[in-house]
N, C-alpha and C positions, 0 to 999 in steps of 0.2 A: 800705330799701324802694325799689324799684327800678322804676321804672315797669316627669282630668279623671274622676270616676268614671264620666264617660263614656268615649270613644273619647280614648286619648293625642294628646298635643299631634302625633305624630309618624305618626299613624294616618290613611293616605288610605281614604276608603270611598266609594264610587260608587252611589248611588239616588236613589230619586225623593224629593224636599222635601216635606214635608206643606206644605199652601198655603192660605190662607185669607185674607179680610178683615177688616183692620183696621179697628174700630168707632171711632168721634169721641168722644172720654172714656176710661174706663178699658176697655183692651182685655183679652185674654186674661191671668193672671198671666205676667210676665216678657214681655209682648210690647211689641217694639219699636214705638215711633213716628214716623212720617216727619218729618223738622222741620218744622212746619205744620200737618201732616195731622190732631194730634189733640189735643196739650195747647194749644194758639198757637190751634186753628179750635174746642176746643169746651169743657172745662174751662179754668179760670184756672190761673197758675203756681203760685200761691199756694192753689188748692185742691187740686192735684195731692197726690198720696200722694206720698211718697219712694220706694215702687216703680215708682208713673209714671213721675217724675223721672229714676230711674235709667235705665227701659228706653228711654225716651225718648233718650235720651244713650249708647244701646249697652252698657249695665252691668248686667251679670247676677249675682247671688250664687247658688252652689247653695240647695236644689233646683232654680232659677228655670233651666228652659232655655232658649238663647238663641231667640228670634224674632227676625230681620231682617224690617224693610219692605225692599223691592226698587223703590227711586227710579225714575219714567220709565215705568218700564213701563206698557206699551199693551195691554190685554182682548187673550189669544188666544197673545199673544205668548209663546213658548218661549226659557227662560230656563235657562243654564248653568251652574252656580255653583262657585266653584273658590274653599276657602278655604285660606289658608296661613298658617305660626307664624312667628314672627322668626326671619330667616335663610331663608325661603322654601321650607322642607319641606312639603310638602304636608298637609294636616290632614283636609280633608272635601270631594269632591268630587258634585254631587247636580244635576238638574233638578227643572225644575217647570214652569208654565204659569201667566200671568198671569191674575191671578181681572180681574171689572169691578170690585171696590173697590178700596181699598189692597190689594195683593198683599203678603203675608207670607211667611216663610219658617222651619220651623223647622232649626237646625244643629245636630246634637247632637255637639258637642263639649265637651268636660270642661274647667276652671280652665285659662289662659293665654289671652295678646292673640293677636289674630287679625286680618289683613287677609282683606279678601272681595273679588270681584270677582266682577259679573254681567254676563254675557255676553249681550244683547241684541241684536236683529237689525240689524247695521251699524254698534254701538256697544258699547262695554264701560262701565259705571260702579262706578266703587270705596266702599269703605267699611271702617269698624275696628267691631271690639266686643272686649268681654272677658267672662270669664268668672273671675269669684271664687269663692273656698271662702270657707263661712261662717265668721265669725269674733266668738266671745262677744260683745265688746264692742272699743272703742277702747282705745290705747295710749296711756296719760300718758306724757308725754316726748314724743312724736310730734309732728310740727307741723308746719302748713304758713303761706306766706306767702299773703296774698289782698289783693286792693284793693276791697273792698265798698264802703269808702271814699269812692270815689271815686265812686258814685252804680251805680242799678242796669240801667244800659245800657255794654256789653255784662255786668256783675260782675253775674249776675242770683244773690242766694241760693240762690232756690226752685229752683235748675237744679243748682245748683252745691254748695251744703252737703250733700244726700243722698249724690252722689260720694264729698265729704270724710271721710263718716259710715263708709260702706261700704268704704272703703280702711281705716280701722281706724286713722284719723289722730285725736287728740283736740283738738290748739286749733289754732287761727288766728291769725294776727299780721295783727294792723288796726288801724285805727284812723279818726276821724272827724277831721281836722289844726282845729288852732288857729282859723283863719282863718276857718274855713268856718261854726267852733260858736260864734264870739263876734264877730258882726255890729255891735255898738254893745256901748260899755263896761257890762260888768258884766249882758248879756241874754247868755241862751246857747240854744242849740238843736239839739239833739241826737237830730232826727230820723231824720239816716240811718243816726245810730250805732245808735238802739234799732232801728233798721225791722232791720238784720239782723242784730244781736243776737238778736232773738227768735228770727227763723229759726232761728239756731244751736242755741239753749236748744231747740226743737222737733226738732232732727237727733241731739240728744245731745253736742251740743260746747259747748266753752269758746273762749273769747280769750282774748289778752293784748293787750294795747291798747297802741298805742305813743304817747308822747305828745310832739306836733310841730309845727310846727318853726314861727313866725313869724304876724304879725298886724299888720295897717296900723296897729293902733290903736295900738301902743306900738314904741317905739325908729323909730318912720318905715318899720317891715315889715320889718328887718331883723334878722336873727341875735340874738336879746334877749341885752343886754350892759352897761345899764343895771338896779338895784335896782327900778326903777317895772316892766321889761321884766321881770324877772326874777319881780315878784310877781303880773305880770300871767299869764308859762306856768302860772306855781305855781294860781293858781286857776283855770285853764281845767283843770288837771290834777283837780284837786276835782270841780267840777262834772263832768268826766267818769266819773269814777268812781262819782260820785251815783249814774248812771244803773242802773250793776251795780254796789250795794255787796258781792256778794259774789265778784267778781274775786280770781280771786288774787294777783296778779303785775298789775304795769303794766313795759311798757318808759320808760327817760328819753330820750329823743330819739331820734337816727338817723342814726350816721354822721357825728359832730359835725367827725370827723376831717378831710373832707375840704371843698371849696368847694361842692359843689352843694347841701349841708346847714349846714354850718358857715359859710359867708359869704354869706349872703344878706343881698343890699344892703347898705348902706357904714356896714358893721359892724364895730368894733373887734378882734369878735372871733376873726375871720379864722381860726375853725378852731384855734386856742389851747385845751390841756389847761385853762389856768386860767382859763379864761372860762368852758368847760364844768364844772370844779367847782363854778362860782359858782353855777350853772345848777342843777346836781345837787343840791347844798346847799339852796337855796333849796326847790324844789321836793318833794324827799323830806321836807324841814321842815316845812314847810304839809302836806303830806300824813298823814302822822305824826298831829297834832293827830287829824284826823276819822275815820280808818283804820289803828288800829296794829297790826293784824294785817295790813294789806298788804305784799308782797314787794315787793322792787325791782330792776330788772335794768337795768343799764349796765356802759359806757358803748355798747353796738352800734357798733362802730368797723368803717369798712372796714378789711380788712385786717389783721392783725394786729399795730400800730405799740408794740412793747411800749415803745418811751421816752415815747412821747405817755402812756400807759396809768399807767406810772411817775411821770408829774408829778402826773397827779390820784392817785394810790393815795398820793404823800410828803404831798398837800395835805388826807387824810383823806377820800377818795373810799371807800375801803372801809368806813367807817362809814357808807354812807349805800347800800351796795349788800350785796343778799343773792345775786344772781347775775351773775356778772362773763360779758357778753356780747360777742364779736365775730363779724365778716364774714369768714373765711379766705376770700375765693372765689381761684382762682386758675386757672377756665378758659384754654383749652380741656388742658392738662393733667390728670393723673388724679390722684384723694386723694391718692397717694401719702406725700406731704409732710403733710397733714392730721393725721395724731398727731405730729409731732413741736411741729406750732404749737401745739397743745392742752399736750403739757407743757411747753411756755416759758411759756405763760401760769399753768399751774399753779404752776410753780417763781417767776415774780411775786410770784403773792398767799400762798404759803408765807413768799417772805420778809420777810412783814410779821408771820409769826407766826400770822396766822390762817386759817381755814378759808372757805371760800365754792366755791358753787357753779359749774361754767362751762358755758354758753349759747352754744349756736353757733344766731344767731336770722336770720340767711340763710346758705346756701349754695345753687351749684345751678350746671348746666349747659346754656347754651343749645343748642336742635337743629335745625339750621337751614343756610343756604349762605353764612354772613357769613364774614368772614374771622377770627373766635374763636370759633368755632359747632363741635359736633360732632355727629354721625349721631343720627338718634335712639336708635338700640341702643345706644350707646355712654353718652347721657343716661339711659338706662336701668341701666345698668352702674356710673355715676358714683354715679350717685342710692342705691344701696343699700348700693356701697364705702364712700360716703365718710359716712352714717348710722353704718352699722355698726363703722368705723374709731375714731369723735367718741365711740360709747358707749366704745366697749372702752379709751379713750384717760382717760375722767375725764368727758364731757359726757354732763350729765342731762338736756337737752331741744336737740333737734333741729329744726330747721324749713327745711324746703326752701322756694327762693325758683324762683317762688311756683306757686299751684296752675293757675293757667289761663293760657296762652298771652296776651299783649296786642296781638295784632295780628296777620294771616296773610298778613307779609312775610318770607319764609324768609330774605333775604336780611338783615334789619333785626336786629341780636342782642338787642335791648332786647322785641322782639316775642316770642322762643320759647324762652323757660324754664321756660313752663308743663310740667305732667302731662296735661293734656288741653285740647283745641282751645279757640278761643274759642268762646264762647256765639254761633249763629246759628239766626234760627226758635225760640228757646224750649229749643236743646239743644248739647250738647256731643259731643266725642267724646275716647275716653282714648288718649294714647301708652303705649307700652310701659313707658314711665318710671312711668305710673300705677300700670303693675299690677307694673311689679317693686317699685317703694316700697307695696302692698296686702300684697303677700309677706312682703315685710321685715316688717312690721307682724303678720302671722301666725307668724312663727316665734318675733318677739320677744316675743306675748302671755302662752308658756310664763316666760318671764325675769321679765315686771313682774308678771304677774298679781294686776293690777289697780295696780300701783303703778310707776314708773320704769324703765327696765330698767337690774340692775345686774347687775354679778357678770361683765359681758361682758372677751374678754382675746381680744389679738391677738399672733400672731406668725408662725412661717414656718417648717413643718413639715420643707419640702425646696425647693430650689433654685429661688428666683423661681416660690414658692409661696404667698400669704397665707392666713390661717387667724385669722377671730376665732371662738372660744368664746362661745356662746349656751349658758348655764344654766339649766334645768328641771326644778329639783326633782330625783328619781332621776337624769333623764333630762340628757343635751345635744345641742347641736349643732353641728355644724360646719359655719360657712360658708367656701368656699374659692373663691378667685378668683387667677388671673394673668395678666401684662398681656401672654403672648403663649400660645399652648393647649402644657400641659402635660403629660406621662401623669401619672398620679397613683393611688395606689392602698390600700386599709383594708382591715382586717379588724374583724370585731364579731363580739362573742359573742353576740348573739343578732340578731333580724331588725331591720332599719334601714328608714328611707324616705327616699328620695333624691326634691330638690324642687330641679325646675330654676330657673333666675331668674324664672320666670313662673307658678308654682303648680304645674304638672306635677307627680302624685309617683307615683312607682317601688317598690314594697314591695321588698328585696333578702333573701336567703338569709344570714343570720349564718354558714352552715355554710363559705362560700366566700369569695377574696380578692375584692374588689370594686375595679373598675379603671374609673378615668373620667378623660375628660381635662377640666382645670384649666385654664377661660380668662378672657377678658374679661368675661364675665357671670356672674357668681355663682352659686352652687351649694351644696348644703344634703344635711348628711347628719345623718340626728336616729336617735338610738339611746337604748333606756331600758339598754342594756348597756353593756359594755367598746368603746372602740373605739380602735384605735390604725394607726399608721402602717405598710403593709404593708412588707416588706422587697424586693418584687421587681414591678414592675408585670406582670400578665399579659397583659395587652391593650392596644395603643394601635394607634394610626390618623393616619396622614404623611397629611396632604396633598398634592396637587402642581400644579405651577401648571396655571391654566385660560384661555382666553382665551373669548369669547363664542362659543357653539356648537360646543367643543369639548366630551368628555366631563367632568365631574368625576370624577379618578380618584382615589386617594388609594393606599397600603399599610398594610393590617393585619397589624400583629406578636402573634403569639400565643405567649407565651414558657411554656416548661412543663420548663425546666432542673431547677427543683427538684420537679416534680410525679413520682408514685410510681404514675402507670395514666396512659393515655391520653387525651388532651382531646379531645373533641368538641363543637364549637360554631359556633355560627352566629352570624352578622353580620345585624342586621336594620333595615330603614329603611324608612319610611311606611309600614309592616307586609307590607313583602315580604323576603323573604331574600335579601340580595344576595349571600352567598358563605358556604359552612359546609367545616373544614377539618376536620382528623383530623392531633392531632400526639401521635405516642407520647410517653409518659413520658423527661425527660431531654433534651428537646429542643427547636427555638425554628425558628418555619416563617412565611414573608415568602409572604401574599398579595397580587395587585394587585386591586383592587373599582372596582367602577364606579358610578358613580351618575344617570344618565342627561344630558344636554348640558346644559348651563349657558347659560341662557336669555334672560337677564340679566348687567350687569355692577352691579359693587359686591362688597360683604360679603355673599357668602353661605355659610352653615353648614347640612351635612349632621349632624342629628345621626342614631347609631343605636343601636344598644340590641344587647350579648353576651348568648346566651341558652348555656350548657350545661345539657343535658336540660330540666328545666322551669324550672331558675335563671336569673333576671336576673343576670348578673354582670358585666356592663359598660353603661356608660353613656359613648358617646364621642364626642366632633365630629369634625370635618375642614373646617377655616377657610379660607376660598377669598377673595380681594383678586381678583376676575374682569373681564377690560378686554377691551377691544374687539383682533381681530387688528392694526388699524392704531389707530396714534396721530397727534393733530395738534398742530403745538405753532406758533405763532405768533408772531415775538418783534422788534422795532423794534430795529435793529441799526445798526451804524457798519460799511459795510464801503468800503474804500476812500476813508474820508474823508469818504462822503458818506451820507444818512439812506435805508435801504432797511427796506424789511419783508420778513422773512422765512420762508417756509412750508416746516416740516418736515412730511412724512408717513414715518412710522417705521414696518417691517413687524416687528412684535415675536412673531409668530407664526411656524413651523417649516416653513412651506409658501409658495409664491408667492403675493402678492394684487393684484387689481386693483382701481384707484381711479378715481375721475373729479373733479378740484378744480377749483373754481370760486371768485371772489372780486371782492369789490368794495372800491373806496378812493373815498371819496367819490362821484363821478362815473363814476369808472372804472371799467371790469369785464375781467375776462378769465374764460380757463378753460383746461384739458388735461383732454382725457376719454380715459378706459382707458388709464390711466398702470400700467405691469407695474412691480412692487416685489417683489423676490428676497427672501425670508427673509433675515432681519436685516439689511437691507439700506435707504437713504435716497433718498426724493426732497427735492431742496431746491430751491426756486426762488426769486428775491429779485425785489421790486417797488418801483422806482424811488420815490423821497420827496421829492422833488426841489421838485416844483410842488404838493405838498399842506400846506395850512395847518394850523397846531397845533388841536389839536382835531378834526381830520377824523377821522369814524367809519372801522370796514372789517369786514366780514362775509368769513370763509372759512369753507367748506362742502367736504370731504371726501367724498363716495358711494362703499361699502363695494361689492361687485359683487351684494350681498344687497339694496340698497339702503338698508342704514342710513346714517344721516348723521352724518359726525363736523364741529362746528361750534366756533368761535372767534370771538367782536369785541371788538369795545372802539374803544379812538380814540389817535390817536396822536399825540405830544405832541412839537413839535420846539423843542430848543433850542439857539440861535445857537451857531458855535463857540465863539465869545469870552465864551459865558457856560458854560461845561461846566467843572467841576472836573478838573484831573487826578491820578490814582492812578499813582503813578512803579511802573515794575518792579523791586522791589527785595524781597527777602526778606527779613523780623526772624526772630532768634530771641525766642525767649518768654521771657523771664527777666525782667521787671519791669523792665528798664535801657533809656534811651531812648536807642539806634543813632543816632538821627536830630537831637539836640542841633544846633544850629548851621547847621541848614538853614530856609529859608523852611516854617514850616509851613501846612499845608492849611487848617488855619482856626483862631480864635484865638476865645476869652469873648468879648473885646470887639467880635464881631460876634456876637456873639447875643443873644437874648433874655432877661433878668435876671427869674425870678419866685421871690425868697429872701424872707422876712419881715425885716426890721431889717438889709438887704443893708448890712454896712460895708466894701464895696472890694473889690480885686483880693486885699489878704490875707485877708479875709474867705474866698473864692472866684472862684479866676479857672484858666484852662486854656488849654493847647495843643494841637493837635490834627494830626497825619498822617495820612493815607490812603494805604496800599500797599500791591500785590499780588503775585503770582506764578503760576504755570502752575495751581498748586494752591489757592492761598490768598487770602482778603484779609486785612489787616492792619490794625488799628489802634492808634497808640501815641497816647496822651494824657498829657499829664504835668498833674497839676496840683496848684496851691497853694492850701492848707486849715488854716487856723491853728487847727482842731481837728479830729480825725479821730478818728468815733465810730462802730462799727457791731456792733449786737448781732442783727439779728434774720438768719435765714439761709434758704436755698429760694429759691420764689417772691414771698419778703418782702424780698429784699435790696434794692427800691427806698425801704425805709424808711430805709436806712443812708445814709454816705457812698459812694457808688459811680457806676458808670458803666453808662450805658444807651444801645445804640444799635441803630436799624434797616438794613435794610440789602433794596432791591426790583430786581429786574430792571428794564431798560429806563429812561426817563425818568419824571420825580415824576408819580404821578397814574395810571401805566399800568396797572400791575401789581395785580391783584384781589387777594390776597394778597403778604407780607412778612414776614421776620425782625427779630423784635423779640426785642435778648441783653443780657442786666446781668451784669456782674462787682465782687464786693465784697469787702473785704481785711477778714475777721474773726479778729480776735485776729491769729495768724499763717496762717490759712486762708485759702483764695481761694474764693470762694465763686462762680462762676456760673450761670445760669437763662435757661433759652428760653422767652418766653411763647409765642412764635407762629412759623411756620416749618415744615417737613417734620416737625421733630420738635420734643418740647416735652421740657421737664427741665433738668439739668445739660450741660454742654458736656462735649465727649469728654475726658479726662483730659490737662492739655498745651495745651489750647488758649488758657490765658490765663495772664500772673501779673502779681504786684501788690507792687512794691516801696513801705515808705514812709522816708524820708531827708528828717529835719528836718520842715519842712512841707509838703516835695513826695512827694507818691504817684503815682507812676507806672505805667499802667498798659499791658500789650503782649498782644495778641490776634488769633490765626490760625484764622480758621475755614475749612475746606476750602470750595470750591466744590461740592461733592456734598451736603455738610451744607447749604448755602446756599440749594440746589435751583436752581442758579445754571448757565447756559452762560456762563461767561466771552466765550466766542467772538464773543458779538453787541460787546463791547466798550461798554454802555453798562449802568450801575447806579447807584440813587439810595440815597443816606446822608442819614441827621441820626443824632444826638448829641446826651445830655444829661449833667452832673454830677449828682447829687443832693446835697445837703446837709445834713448830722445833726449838729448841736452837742452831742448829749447832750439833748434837751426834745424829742425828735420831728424830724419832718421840715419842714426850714425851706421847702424848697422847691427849685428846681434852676435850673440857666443851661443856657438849649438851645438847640444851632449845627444849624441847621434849624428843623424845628420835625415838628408831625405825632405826638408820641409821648405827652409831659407833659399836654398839657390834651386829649386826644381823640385818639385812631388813624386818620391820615390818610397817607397816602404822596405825595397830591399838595404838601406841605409838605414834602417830602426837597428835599435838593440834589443835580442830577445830575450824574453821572462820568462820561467818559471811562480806559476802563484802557489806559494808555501803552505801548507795544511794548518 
């Protein structure tokens, strides 16, 4: 617990908005409400319909068409409106005229998320809504994470549960904690738990209650690890359940695994498998007695530490659990890895002989600008991969963490793992994520119907293609995703409906191949017939790069080698024709298309739609990464010995540009205006550091000749020579053998920080440490000594093993906005590495690490290029820390870390800074 059968998604239409005012109460069916304007100034939250609720919040379900209020506007006012689909195709284009009341708007667009933008005189103001297809009922199995919890400002129900409802989600994970329900021994009070409980029971939903964590009144607030402590959760667990005796499921704690659950105040049981059996035992005991038809789910671990998991399952934790629940999160990376930790945990509780169910009771993806944050399309993308992966893998109930945003600092990661905005005014708004997990939930209705979804199966039809199986009676589906756009192409025996990540469906012609490209966002082809893998794609669509206000161009290949009459077909996007070709039978014909300038930079995806004669038979993107002609990169560098700051402007575009940079350093300013830069070609200038004190901010500003502004700050951090690490020039090879034996190493345990449980010594745990580079690479060799070396779990889990973890940031500690964070671990006779964060996330390139172990030293040797890095060597200054982890076989004892910044919270101002040696 973490603190359109209207117009396609891809359809622009240009007219005038029907327009009208919005009434204070219940306005038109489906019409929106201004935050304030109508449920907040004239019905209560709590008298509100669920279709208030929703429209109030921008959530439309068919029939309901959408109505926007139009914020701001002023009587008279002539008003623009330009709405667009994920990826920024255009959708609906319309005016209107401000009425004198609330000014309304209706957009008749069909199921998929929508950004809107109104165009007012001198100002633009934005907004989202969505549009859902109806959907029978919710999905058992389905679940999301919520803090009702925690009282009803900002977690207001009445805003919030009708969302949950209409997404087709069935429970909640909540809960009312310990603390808050038993104010004096043996009184309880379980106001806030039933205040939205009921709500719930009024939306059509259930809970599971999670039951947590601690209370002044016993063991002194800490972590219950005492039999008085132990008897005291046990009946707060009771009395909670009172409340709803007919719950099904309760969760046992939350994360017992880790310290910000597991060690609260000075508590023995620090996070200890067998402190939490005690726990569990106790608790499911007492419980047992008053409700023996209640289910019981534990132990919700972050992470998935299967030795910790292992100590309670030998100590008879599976007699007291019916569903075995964990945390796999492993942002900003993609599920990818997510079925393979599902069956390590399966193969666990198999090898105890028995059967139980497994619970993945958070997962999720922050979206946002932190430095483990991804796009929101791409939390949208995550959100339905890595559900859909958890069923096909063996888990029967799924819960995304959690439903609503905690806060609206993009930059904060703990704030934006929501599906929809925080509650402000009385309403919400949905991300994309909401309405691709609404999706999910409608394809999977066919599979549970009405019961869990089962029968689901994932695999990988064709080359960095995935594909889980959704079963539906006759009928199935296929959902297909890859993590970069692929051609991809079926044939069905009979008509199919293709349903983009966002509700979009496509009716397609069983008679013809059907060719789509296969990407990041998910994709659904549902057939009550045969459907199988075509043998030849006939359509796809290259991209090619774009820079801002260049054309997006792309190539369409229309391949008809095996076809027996000529193809004629057209190419079609926001319902105009961009290109129609004519390729005889036997033959294969290279368009270039165009798609009008690229407007914006970011992720944007044209999608378009292959029509031959009246057939849809393609469905294709072309995925654009779109940047500005110039670049600016700003970076605190050593040159000469002494501390400068240095300004690149990169012309990455194919034509000459001019710029005009400007810059401040504390006090000081400069400038160079209409600076000529030659395609592919550098301006660099450097600015003296000399007389600027550590911590002085600096502002550079860039102007494009269009007048855009390319910007960079931050503060600059200088450190004495005599305290800079240095990185000798010296190249390792990778073979597990330490080159560097006999030389003064870079840093040693006994300068770091010791956080092991029952640490017995240097043989217990202790390490060596180098640092060195080359033109290409940095290096790191560690040697170290482990008088037991244990490591089972693999992936993004291998911080639970024996291994090694280290960061690695441009410039000096504290500088750098983002950093590489790499673990490498010695399983079995496999090397296992993992990037959490960095340019790229996953395994390291094949080569770049290995891992000898001899006696009780393991030795470890690691080259990661400077490109992978995202690293200019050339400034000569980068910050490291390093940590060991330690795994006796009982879990993770904990780790010794030379720096710091990694182990107890993600900081880069806790590195140690380098100098790289000539």
């Amino acid at each position: 617990m973490k603190r359109r059968t209207f117009l396609s998604v891809g359809a622009a239409t240009v007219g005038a908005a029907t327009v009208g005012a919005a009434t204070t109460g219940a306005g038109p069916a489906g019409a929106a409400l201004a935050s304030g304007a109508s449920l907040a100034s004239g019905a209560s939250l709590a008298a509100a319909t669920p279709q208030q609720a929703l429209a109030a919040s921008n959530v439309f379900v068919t029939p309901a068409v959408p109505r926007l209020v139009v914020p701001q506007a002023k009587p008279g006012e002539r008003i623009a409106i330009t709405v667009t689909a994920p990826g920024g195709d255009r959708a609906w284009t319309g005016s209107a005229r401000a009425s004198s009341g609330v000014t309304t708007v209706v957009v008749p667009v069909g199921p998929g998320y929508y950004d809107v933008a109104f165009e007012l005189p001198g100002r633009t103001v934005t907004d989202s809504f969505c549009v859902l297809s109806k959907i029978a009922g919710v999905v058992p199995g389905l679940g999301v994470n919520t803090h009702f919890g925690f009282g009803p400002d900002p977690w207001e129900p009445n805003v919030l549960a009708p969302m949950v409802a209409a997404a087709g989600i069935a429970t909640v994970r909540d809960t009312q904690e310990w603390w808050g329900a038993e104010t004096a021994k043996g009184t309880y009070d379980f106001t806030l738990y039933n205040t939205y409980h009921d709500v719930l029971v009024k939306n059509g939903l259930t809970d599971l209650p999670v039951l947590s964590f601690n209370n002044a009144l016993y063991d002194g607030g800490a972590t219950p690890y005492t039999d008085a402590g132990r008897a005291g959760f046990a009946q707060y667990a009771v009395e909670l359940v009172k409340q709803n005796p007919n719950v099904a499921a309760v969760e046992v704690f939350n994360e017992f695994n880790i310290p910000t659950f597991g060690a609260r105040g000075n508590s023995p049981a620090n996070c200890q498998p067998d402190y939490y059996f005690k726990l569990l035992q106790a608790t499911v005991t007492e419980l047992r007695k008053h409700y023996p038809g209640l289910k019981y789910v534990a132990p919700a671990t972050a992470g998935v530490p299967l030795d910790w998991m292992k100590v309670v399952f030998d100590s008879g934790g599976l007699d007291y659990i019916d569903g075995v629940s964990i945390h796999p999160y492993n942002y900003p990376a993609s599920p990818d890895s997510l079925a393979q930790q599902v069956r390590s945990v399966a193969a666990l509780i198999q090898s105890y002989g028995v059967r139980r169910d497994i619970w993945i009771s958070e997962l999720g993806w922050p979206a946002g600008t932190a430095h483990l944050a991804v796009d929101t399309r791409s939390q949208a993308a995550y959100a339905v991969q890595g559900a859909a992966a958890a069923y096909a893998a063996g888990v029967t109930d799924f819960y995304w963490y959690d439903f609503m945003n905690d806060g609206t600092n993009p930059g904060e990661t703990e704030q934006n793992f929501g599906l929809v905005t925080m509650v402000s005014g009385g309403a919400s708004r949905p991300k994309p994520a909401y309405v691709s997990y609404a999706n999910l939930a409608r394809q999977l209705s066919g599979a549970a119907r009405g019961h869990k979804p089962t029968g689901l199966a994932q695999d990988s039809p064709a080359a960095g293609v995935s594909r889980v199986i959704i079963p539906d009676g006759a009928a199935r589906t296929w959902m297909l995703w890859a993590s970069t756009p692929t051609p991809f192409a079926v044939t069905t025996g009979r008509s199919a409906t293709f349903t983009d990540t966002y509700g979009e469906a496509t009716r397609v012609d069983g008679t013809n191949v059907f060719s789509v490209t296969v990407g990041k966002e998910p994709v659904y082809l549902s057939t009550a017939g045969a459907i199988a893998v075509a043998p030849a794609v006939r359509h796809q669509l290259t991209a090619k790069e774009a820079k801002r206000g260049e054309d997006l161009t792309a190539v369409w290949i229309v391949d008809n080698t095996t076809g027996t009459r000529r193809a004629s077909a057209q190419l079609v996007s926001s319902r105009k024709v961009v290109a129609s070709v004519n390729v005889p039978a036997g033959a294969k014909k290279s368009v270039d298309v165009s798609f009008g300038a690229a407007a914006a930079v970011g992720w944007r995806t044209v999608h378009a739609s292959v029509t031959e004669g009246d057939a849809v038979v393609g469905k294709l993107v072309a995925d654009y990464q779109v940047a500005e002609p110039l670049s600016l990169a700003v970076q605190h560098v050593l040159k000469d010995g002494s501390d400068q700051l240095r300004i690149r402007v990169s012309n990455d575009s194919s034509a000459a540009q001019t710029a005009s940079i400007a810059w401040t350093v504390g006090s000081a300013q400069g400038s160079a205006s209409a600076v000529s830069i030659a395609a592919g070609a550098v301006d660099e200038r450097f600015i003296s550091l000399a007389e600027v004190a550590s911590g002085t901010s600096y502002d550079v500003t860039a102007t494009l000749s269009d007048g855009t502004p390319l910007n960079a700050a931050g503060k600059v951090v200088i450190v004495a020579a005599s305290e800079l690490y240095h990185a000798a020039n010296k190249t390792i090879a990778i073979n597990g053998v330490n080159q560097l034996a006999g030389t003064t190493p870079t840093g040693t345990s006994s300068q770091g920080t010791v956080v092991v449980t029952g640490y017995n010594g240097p043989q217990d745990l202790s390490f060596d440490l180098w640092v060195t580079h080359d033109a290409d690479k940095l290096y790191l060799t560690v040697a170290v000594t482990d008088d037991v070396l244990h490591a089972t779990a693999g992936g993004d889990q291998i911080w639970q093993n024996d291994s090694l973890q280290f960061s690695v940031s441009s410039g000096t500690p504290g500088e750098a906005q983002s950093w590489n964070e790499i673990g490498a671990s010695l399983v079995g006779t496999d090397v296992d590495t993992w990037r959490w964060s960095g340019p790229a996330t996953g395994a390291l390139p094949a080569g770049d690490a290995a891992i000898v172990r001899s006696g009780t030293t393991t030795t470890y040797t690691t080259g990661v290029s400077w490109a992978d890095l995202g690293i200019d060597p050339t400034g000569n200054l980068i910050s490291v820390s390093m940590l060991v982890n330690d795994n006796d076989g009982q879990g993770r004892k904990g780790y010794i870390e030379w720096g710091s910044g990694i182990g107890n919270g993600k900081d880069s101002a806790l590195f140690k800074a380098f100098t790289l040696d000539a």
